[in-house]
C-alpha positions as CSV (number, residue, x, y, z in Angstrom):
1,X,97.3,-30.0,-47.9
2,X,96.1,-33.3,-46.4
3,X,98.8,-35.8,-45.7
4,X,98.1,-38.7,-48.1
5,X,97.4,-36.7,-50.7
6,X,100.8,-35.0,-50.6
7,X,101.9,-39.0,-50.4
8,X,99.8,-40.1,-53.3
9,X,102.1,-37.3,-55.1
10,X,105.6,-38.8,-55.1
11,X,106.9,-41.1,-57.8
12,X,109.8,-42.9,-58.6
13,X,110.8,-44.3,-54.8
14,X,110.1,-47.1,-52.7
15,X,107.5,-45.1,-49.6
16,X,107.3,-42.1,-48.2
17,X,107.8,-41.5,-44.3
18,X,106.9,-38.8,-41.9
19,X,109.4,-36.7,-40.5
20,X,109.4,-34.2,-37.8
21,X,106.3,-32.9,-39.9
22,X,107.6,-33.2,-43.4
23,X,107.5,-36.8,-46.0
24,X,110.2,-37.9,-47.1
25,X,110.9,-40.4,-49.8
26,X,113.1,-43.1,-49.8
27,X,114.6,-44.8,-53.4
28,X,116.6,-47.1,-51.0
29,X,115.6,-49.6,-47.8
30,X,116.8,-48.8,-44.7
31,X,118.7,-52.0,-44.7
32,X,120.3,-50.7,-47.4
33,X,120.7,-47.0,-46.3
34,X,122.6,-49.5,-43.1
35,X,124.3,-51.2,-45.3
36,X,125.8,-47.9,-47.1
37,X,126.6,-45.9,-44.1
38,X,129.7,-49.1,-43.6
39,X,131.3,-48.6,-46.5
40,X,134.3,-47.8,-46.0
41,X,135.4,-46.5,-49.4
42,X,134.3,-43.2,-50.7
43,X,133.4,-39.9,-49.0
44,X,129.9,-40.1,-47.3
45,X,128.2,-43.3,-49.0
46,X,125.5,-43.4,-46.5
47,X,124.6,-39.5,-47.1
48,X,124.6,-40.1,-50.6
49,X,121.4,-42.7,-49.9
50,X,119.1,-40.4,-48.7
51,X,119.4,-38.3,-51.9
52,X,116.2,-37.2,-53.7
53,X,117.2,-38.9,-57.0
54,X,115.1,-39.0,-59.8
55,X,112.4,-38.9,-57.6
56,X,109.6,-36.6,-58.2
57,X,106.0,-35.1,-57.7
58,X,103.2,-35.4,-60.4
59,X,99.5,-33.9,-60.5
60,X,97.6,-32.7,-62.1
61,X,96.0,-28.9,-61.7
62,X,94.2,-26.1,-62.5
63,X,96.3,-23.6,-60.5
64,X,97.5,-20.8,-61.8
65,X,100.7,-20.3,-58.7
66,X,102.2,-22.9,-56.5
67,X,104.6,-22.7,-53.5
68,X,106.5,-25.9,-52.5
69,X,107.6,-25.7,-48.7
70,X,110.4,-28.1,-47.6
71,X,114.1,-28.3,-46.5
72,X,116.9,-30.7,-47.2
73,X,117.7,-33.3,-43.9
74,X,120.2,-35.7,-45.6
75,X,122.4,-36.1,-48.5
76,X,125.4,-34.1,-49.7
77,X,126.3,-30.6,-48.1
78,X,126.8,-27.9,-50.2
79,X,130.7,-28.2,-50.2
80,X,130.9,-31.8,-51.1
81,X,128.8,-31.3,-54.2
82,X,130.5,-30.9,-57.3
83,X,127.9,-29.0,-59.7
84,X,125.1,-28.5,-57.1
85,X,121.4,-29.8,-58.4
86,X,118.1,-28.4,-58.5
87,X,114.5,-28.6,-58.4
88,X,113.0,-28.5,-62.2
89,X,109.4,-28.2,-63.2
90,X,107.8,-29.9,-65.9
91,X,104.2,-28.6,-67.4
92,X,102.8,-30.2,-69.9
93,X,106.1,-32.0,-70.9
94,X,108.4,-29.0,-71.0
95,X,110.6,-27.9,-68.2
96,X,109.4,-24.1,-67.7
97,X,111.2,-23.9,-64.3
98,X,115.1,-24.4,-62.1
99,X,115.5,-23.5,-58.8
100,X,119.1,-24.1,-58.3
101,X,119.6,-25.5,-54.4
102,X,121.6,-22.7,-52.5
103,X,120.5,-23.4,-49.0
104,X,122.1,-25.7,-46.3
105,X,120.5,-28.3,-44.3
106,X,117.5,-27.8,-42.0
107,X,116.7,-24.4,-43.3
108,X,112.9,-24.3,-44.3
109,X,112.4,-22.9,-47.3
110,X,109.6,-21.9,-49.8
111,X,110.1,-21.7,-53.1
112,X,107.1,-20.4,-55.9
113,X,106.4,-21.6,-59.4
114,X,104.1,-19.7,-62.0
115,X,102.0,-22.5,-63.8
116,X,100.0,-20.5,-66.3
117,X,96.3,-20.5,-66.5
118,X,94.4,-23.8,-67.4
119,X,94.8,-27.3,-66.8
120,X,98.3,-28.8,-66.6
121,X,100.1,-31.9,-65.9
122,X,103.3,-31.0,-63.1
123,X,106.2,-32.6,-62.3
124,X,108.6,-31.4,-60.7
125,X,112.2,-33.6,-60.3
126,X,113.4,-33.5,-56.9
127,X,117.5,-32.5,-56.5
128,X,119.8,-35.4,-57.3
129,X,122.6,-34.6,-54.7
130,X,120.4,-33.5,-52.1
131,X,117.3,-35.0,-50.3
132,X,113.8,-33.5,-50.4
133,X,111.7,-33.3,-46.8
134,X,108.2,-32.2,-48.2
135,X,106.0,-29.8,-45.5
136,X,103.3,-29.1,-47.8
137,X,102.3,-27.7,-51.4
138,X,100.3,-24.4,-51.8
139,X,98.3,-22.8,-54.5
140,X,96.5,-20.6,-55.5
141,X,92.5,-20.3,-53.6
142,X,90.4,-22.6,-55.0
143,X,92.6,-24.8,-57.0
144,X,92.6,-28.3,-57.8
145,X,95.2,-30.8,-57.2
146,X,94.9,-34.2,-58.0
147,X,98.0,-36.9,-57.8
148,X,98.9,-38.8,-61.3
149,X,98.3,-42.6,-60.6
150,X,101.6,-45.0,-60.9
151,X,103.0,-46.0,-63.9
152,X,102.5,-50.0,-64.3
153,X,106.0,-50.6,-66.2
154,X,108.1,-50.2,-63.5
155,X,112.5,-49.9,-64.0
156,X,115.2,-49.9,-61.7
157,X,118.2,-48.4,-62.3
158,X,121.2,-49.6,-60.1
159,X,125.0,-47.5,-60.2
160,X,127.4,-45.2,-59.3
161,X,128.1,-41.7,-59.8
162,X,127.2,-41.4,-63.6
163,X,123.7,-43.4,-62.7
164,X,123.0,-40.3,-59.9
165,X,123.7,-37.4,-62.3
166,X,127.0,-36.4,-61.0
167,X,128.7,-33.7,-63.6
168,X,125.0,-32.6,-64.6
169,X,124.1,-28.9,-63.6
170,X,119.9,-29.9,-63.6
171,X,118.3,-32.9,-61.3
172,X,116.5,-33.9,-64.5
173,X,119.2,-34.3,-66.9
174,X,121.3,-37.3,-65.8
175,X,120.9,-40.2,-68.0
176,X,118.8,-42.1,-66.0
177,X,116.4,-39.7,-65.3
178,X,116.1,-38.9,-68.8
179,X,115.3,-43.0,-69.6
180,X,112.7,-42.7,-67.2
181,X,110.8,-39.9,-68.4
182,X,111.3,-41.1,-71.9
183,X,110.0,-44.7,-71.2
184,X,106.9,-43.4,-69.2
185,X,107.5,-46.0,-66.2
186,X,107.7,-45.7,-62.3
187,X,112.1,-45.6,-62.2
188,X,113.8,-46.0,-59.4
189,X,117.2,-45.1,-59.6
190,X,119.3,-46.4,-56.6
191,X,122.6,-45.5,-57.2
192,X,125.7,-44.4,-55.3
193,X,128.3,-42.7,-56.5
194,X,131.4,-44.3,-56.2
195,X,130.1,-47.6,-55.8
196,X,131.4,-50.6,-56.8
197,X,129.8,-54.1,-57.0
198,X,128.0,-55.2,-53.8
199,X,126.1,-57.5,-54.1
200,X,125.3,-58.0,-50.3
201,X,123.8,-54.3,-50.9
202,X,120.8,-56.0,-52.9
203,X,117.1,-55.4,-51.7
204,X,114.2,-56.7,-53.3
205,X,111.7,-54.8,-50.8
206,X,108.8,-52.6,-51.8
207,X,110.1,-52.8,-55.6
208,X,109.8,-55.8,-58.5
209,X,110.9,-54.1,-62.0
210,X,109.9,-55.4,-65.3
211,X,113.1,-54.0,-66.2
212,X,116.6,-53.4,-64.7
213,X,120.0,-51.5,-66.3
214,X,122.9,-52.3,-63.8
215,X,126.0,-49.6,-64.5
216,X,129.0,-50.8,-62.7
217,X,132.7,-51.5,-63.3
218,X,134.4,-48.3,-63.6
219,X,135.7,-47.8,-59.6
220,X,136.1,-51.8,-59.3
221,X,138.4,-50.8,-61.9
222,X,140.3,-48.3,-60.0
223,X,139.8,-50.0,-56.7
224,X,140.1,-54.0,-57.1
225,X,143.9,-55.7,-56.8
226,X,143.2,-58.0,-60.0
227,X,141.3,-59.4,-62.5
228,X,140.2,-62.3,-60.4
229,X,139.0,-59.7,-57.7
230,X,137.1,-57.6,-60.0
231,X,135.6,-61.0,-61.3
232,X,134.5,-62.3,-57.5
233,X,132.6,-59.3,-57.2
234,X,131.1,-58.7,-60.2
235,X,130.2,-62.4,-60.7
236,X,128.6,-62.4,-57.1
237,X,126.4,-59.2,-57.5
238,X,125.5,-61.3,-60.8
239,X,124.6,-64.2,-59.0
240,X,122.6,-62.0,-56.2
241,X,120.6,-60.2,-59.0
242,X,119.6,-63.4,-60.4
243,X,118.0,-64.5,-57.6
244,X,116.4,-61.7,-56.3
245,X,114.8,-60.8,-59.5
246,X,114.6,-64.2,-61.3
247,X,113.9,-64.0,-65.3
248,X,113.6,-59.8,-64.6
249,X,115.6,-58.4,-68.3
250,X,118.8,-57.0,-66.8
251,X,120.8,-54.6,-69.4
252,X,124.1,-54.2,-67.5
253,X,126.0,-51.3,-69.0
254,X,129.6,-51.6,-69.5
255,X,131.7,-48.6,-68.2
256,X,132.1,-45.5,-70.4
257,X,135.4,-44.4,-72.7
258,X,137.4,-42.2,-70.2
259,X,138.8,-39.2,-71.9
260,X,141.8,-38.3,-70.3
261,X,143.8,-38.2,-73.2
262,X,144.5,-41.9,-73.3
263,X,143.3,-44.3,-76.2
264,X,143.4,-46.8,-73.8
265,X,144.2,-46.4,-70.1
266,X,146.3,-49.0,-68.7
267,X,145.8,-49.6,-64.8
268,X,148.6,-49.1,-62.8
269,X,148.2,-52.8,-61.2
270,X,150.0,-55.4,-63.8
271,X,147.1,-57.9,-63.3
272,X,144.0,-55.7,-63.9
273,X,142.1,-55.5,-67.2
274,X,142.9,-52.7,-69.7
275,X,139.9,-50.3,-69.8
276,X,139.0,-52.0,-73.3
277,X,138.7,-55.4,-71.5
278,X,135.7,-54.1,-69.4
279,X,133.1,-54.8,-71.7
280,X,134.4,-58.6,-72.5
281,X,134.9,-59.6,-68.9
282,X,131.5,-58.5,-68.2
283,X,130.0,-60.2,-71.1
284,X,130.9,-62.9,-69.7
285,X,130.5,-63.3,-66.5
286,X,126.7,-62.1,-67.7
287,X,126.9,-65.2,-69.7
288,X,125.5,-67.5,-67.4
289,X,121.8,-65.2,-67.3
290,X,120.2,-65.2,-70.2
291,X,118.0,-62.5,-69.2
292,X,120.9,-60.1,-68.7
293,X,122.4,-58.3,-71.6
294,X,125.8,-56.7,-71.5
295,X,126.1,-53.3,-73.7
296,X,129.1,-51.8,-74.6
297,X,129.8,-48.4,-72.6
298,X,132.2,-47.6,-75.4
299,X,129.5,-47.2,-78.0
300,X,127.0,-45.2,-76.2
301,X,128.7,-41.5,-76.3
302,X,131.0,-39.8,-78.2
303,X,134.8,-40.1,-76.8
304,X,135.4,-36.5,-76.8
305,X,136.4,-34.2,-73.8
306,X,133.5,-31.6,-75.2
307,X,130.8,-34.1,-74.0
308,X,132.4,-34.4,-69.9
309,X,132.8,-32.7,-67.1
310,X,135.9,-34.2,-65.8
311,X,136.8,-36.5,-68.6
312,X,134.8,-39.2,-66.1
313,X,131.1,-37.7,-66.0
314,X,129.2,-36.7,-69.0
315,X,127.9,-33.0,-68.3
316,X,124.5,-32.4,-69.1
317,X,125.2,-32.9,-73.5
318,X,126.9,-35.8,-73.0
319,X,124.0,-37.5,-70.5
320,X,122.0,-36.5,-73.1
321,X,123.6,-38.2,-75.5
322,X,124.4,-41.2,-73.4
323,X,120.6,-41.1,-72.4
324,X,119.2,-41.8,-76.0
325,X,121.6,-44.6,-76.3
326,X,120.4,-46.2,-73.4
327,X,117.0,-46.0,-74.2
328,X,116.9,-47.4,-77.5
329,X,118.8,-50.6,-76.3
330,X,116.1,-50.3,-72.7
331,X,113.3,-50.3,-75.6
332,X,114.1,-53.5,-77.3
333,X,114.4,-55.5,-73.6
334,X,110.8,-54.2,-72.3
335,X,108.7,-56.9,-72.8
């Protein structure tokens, strides 16, 4: 299939760039994907960069059988993922197919969907933990395929590990992906799991949102000294956001209830907030941007080990959940 077309396909990233033969699509800059592969905390933060999340391919067709070829280049292996990901397939609104990733990196592969006969609207979500090098899409002879414009209401989503989906068993079910679907706009979701605030790690290239949710706090938690460290780097990234998107709504998403059997875990650093304080010492370090909204994590899913994976990442009920909670309070800040 021709080249641009294939291009014209992807949604939900910043460009697409040939490689070796096959497009790949980028949700972060390179700067950025730079900037990542420094950190020096967590396990393979600049992998995790190149992951396909909530990215995905949209057109429209009359064919009755498709075959995507492609092979993963980047991201997580297959060891260092905790619950895998997939590739699901949307028609008409509905997801009708999983094919749960089970191969390693740099081995093509070539995987078929049924579609069912008439016209249909695909999309298919690209794996969260993994990234997606496209070769080409085959159907059926004499099929059409023609690639869904972009969405004008365009939303970033910026965070760590609960932002990319980590805990969820399907690409399409973290939270994030969810809003996105549900608020019908282009969303680009750059997070990192186990990021923490860095605000150097900002990037206004290729992308200006009518809409941002920040999700931040929980690993400054476990890996700041203090309170007055925690509040340098939030305030900063702050600061940094402001400028790079002046008078852009920002809802900035206190950390979620942990639910390791705690009512209310106490650091093990003297000088660090409580978890309960999280929401208040973001509020107000928000306060100086009126455009930015701080929502309380606490409220936004149940505090029950039923609805986590680990008693840190909702599974795939409780990004449900935490999903519809999100988008109501994302509703009311679209302008």
């Amino acid at each position: 299939m021709d080249k641009q077309l294939l291009k014209d396909c992807f949604h939900n990233m910043l460009f697409v760039e040939e490689e070796n033969g096959h497009l790949v699509p980028y949700r972060h800059t390179h700067a950025q994907c730079e900037y990542y592969q420094n950190i020096s905390y967590g396990a393979i933060m600049g992998e995790k960069a190149f992951c396909a999340t909530g990215i995905t391919l949209e057109f429209d067709t009359d064919a009755t059988d498709l075959m995507l070829l492609w092979q993963i280049t980047h991201g997580y292996t297959r060891a260092n993922v905790r619950r895998g990901s997939s590739v699901d397939v949307y028609i008409n609104g509905t997801l009708r197919h999983q094919h749960i990733i089970a191969c390693n990196h740099n081995e093509p592969q070539a995987t078929a969907f049924h579609l069912g006969d008439g016209d249909k609207r695909v999309v298919i979500m690209l794996p969260h933990t993994f990234n997606f090098a496209l070769n080409d899409i085959v159907t059926n002879s004499g099929a059409t395929l023609t690639p869904i414009p972009r969405r004008p209401f365009k939303v970033l989503f910026m965070g760590d590990s609960i932002t990319q989906g980590i805990g969820t068993e399907l690409a399409s079910t973290g939270y994030a992906m969810q809003a996105g679907m549900q608020l019908n706009c282009e969303a680009v979701n750059q997070s990192i799991a186990a990021l923490r605030f860095e605000w150097d790690s900002l990037d206004n290239a290729y992308f200006m949102p009518d809409l941002i949710s920040v999700a931040f706090g929980t690993n400054d938690w476990s890996g700041r000294q203090d309170k007055a460290e925690y509040d340098d780097a939030a305030g900063k990234y702050f600061a940094q956001l402001n400028k790079l998107y002046p008078g852009v709504p920002v809802a900035v998403l206190s950390p979620v209830k942990r639910c390791r059997g705690e009512a209310d875990l106490c650091p093990d650093r003297p000088d660090m907030y409580r978890e309960s304080e999280l929401f208040s010492a973001l509020t107000r370090l928000c306060a100086p941007y009126p455009q930015m909204k701080c929502i309380d994590g606490w409220t936004l899913m149940p505090h029950t080990a039923a609805f986590f994976q680990d008693g840190l990442h909702p599974n795939d009920l409780g990004m449900t959940w935490y999903a519809n909670s999100v988008i109501r309070h994302l509703q009311t800040m679209r302008k």
